[in-house]
Backbone bond lengths (Angstrom), bond angles and torsions (degrees), N, CA, C in turn:
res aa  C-N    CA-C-N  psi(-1)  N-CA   C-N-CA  omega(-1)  CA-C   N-CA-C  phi
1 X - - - 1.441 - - 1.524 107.54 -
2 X 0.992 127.47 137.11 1.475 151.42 -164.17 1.771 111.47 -110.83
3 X 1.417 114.97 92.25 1.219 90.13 175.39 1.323 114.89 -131.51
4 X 1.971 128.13 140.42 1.070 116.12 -155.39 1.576 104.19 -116.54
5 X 0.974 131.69 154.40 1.126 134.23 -165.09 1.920 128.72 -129.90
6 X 1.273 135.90 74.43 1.426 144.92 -166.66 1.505 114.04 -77.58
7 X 1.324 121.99 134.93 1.540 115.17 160.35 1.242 114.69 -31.07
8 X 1.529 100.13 -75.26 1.774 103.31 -177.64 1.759 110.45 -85.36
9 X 0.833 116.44 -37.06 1.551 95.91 178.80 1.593 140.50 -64.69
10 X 1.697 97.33 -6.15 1.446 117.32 -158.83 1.648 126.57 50.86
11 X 0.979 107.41 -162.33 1.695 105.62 -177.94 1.789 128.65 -77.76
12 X 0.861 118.89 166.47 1.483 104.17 169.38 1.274 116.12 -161.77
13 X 1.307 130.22 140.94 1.872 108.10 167.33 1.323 104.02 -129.92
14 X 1.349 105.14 130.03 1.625 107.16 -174.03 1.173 122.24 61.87
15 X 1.145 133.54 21.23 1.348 154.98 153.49 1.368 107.43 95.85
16 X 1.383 112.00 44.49 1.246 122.93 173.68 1.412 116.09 -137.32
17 X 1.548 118.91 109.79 1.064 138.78 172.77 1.544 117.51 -37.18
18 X 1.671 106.78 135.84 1.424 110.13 -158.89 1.986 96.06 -117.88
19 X 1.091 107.55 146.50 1.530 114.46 -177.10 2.008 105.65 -87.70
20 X 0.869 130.21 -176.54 1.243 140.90 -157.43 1.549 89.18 -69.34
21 X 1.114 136.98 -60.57 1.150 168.67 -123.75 1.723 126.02 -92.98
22 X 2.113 85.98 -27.39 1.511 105.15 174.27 1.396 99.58 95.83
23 X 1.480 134.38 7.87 1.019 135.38 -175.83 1.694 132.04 -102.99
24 X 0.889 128.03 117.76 1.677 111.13 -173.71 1.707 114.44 -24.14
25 X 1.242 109.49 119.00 1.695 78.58 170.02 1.813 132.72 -78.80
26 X 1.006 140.21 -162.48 1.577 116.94 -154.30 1.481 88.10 -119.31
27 X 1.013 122.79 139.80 1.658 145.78 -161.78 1.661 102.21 -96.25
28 X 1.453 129.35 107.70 1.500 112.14 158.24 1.466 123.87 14.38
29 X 1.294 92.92 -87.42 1.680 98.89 -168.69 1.171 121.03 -61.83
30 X 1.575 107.27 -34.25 1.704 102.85 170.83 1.468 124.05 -67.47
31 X 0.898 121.77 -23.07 1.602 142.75 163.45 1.607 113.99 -56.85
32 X 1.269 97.64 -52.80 1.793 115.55 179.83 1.982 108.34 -53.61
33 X 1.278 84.33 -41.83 1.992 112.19 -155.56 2.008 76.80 -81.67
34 X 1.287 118.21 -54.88 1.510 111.80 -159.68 1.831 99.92 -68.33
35 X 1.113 116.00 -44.66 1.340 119.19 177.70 1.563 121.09 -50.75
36 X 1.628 106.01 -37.42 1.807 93.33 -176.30 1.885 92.50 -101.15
37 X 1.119 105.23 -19.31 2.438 94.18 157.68 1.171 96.07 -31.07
38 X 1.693 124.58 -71.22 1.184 145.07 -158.98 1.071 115.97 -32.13
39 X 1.367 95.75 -70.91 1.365 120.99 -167.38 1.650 127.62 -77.88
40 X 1.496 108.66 -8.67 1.341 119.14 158.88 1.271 105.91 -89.35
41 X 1.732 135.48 -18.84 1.061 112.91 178.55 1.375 124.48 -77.17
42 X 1.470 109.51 -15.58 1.440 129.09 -165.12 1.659 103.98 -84.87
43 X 1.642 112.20 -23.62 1.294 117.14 162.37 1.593 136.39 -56.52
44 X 1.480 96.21 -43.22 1.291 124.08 159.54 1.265 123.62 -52.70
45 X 1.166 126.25 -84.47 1.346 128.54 142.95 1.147 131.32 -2.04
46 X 1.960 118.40 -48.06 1.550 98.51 173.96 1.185 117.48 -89.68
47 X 1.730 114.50 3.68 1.597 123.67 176.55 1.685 116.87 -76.41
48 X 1.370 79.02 -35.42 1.969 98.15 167.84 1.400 110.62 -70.88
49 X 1.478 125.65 -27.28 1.485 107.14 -179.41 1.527 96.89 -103.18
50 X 0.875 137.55 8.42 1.505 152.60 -169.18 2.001 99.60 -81.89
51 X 1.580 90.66 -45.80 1.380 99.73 -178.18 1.448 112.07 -99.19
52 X 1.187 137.41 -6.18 1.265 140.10 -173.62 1.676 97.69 -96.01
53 X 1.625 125.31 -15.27 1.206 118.42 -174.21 1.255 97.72 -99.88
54 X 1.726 123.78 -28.84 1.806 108.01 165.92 1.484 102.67 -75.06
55 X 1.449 139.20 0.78 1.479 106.65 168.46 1.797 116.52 -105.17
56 X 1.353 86.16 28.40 1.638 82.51 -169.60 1.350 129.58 107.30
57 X 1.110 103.70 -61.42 1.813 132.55 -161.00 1.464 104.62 -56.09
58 X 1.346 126.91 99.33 1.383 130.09 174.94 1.929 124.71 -30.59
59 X 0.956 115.05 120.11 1.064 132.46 -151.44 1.851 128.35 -106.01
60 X 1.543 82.30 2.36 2.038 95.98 -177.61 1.525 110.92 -71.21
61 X 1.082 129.67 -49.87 1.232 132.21 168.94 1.471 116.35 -26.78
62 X 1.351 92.93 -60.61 1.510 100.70 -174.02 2.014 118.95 -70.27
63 X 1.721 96.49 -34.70 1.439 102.58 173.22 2.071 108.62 -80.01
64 X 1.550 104.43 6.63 1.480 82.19 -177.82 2.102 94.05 -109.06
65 X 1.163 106.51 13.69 1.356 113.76 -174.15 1.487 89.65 -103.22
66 X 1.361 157.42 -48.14 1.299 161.99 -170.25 1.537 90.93 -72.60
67 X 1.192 106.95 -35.75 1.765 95.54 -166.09 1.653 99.35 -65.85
68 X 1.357 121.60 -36.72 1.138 118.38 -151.95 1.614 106.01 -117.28
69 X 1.295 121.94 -6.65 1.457 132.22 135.90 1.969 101.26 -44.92
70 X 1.172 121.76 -94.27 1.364 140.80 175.47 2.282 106.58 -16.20
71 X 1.733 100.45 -53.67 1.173 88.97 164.94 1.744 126.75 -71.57
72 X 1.163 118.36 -12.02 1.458 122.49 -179.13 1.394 94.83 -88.47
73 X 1.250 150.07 -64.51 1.364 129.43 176.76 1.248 115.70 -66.84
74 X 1.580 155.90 25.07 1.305 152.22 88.65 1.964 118.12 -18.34
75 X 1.454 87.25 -50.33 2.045 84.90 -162.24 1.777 74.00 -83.81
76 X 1.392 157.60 -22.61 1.299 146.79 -163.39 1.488 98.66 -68.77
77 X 1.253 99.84 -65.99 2.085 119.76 165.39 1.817 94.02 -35.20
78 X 0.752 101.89 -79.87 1.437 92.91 -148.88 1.705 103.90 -54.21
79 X 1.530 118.16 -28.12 1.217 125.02 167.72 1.291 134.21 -62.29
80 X 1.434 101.63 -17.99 1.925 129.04 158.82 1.269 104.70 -62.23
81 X 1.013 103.84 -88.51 1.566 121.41 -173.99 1.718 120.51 -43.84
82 X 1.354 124.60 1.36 0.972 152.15 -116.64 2.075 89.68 -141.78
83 X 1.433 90.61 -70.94 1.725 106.14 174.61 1.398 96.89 -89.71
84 X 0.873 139.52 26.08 1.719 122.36 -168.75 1.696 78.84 -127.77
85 X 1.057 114.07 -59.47 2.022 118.43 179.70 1.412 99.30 -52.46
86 X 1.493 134.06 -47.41 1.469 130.66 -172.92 1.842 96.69 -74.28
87 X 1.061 136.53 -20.71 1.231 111.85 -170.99 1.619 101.39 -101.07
88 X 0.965 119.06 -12.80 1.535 109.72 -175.17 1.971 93.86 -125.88
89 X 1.400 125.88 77.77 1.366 105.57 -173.77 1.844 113.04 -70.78
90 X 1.384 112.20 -25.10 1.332 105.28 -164.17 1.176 101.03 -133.67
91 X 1.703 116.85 60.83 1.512 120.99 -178.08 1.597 98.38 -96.53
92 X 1.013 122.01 123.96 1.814 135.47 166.75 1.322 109.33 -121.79
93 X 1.507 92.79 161.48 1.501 123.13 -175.95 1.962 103.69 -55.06
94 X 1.198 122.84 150.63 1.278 115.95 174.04 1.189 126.93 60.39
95 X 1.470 125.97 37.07 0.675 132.10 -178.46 1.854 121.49 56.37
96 X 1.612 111.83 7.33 1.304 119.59 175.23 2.153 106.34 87.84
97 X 1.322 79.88 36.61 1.802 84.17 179.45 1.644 108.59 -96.24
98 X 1.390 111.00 126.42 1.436 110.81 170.58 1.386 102.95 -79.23
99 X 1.233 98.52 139.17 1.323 112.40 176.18 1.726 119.55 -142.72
């Protein structure tokens, strides 16, 4: 693996931009695609505790794992919105017409 490293350009390997960390950094869409994974899994999940509360079987475990599934696609959101503001900094309504 080849990795090159610029003042201003930061790092890259294979022409893929590296995060502080040495890590790919996370691409829009992959972010987009990881967020609704998420978020169907978290669906699941409350169908599974949905049924674990008609059989009785205590059920916090499982609602403190959704809780904190639910906070990781929050910091994902905000981590969208995040690259979505850096790629478009001065996108306006109308094509940017004063009016």
């Amino acid at each position: 693996m080849r990795i090159k490293c610029g003042q201003k350009s930061g790092c890259t390997v294979l022409g893929q931009s590296l995060s502080d960390h040495g890590e790919p950094m996370p691409n829009l869409d992959r972010i987009r695609a990881e967020i609704e994974r998420m978020r169907v899994q978290v669906s699941r999940q409350r169908k599974e505790i949905l049924q674990l509360q008609r059989a009785g079987i205590n059920s916090l475990p499982a609602e403190a794992l959704v809780a904190r599934r639910l906070a990781n696609i929050d910091n994902m959101c905000a981590e969208r919105d995040r690259l979505k503001k850096e790629q478009h900094p001065k996108a306006r309504a109308l094509g940017g017409r004063n009016w």
